[in-house]
N, C-alpha and C positions, 0 to 999 in steps of 0.2 A: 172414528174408530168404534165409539160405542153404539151408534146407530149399525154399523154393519154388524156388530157382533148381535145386536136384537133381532136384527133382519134373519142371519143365520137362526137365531134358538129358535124364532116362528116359521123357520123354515124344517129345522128338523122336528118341532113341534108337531106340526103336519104329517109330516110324512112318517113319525113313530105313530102316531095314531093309524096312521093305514095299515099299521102292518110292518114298517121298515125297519130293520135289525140292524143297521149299519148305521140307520137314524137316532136309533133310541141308545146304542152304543156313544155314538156321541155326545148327545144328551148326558151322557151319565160326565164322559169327562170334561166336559163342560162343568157340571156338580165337582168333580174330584176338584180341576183349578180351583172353584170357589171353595174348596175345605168342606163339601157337603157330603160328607162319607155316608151318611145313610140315605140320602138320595140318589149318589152315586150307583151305592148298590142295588137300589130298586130298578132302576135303571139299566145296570149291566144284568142281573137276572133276568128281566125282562130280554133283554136282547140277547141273551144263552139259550133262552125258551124259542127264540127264532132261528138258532144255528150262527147267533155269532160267537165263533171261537176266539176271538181279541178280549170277549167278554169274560170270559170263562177263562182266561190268562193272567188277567187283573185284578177275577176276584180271586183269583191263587194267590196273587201276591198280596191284594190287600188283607187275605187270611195272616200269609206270614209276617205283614209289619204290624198284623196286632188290627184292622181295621173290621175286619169281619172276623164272624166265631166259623170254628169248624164246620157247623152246623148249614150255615149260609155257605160255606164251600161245598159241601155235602150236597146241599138243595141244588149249586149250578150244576153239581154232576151231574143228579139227575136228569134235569131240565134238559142239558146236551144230551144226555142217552134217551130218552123221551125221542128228543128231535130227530135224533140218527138212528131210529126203530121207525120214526112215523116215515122219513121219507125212503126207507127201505121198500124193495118191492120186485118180486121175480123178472118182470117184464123189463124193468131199468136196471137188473143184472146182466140178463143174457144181452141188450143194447150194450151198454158196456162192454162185456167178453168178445160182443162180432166187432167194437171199435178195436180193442185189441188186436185182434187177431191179422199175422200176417199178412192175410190174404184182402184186407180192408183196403178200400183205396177210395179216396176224395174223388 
């Protein structure tokens, strides 16, 4: 059991280093089971900054049981409004609006 749970951390170890948001999310609760609340949060910030909203949900809550300061909720707001301006963009609106539209067909 505990060889597979090290195989896992070096695995999301990895791949939050590439870049992975869903990775480095884990990582954090991975931190939270251990009672590692300020790693935890470094951890879920960093994965709010890629567009994980799971992240940005439980530094809500860990604001409200007292584990983080407003301030660190603050900060993941931002980081998700950052994220959801960067990948904003005319050309992946009007794709969008033609997906919508009645007249779209697979």
């Amino acid at each position: 059991m505990e060889t597979d749970r090290n195989m896992a951390t070096h695995s999301f170890e990895l791949a939050a280093i590439s870049g992975d948001a869903d990775a480095r999310h884990n990582l954090g609760y991975m931190e939270w089971q251990a009672g590692n609340m300020d790693r935890t949060l470094k951890h879920w910030i960093i994965a709010v900054k890629g567009g994980n909203l799971r992240s940005l949900e439980n530094i809500k809550r860990m604001y409200k049981d007292g584990h983080a300061t407003k301030d660190d909720y603050a900060k993941a707001l931002r980081a998700y409004q950052a994220y959801l301006d960067e990948i904003k963009s005319d050309q992946r609106d009007k794709a969008a609006a033609a997906n919508d539209s009645p007249y779209y067909e697979c």
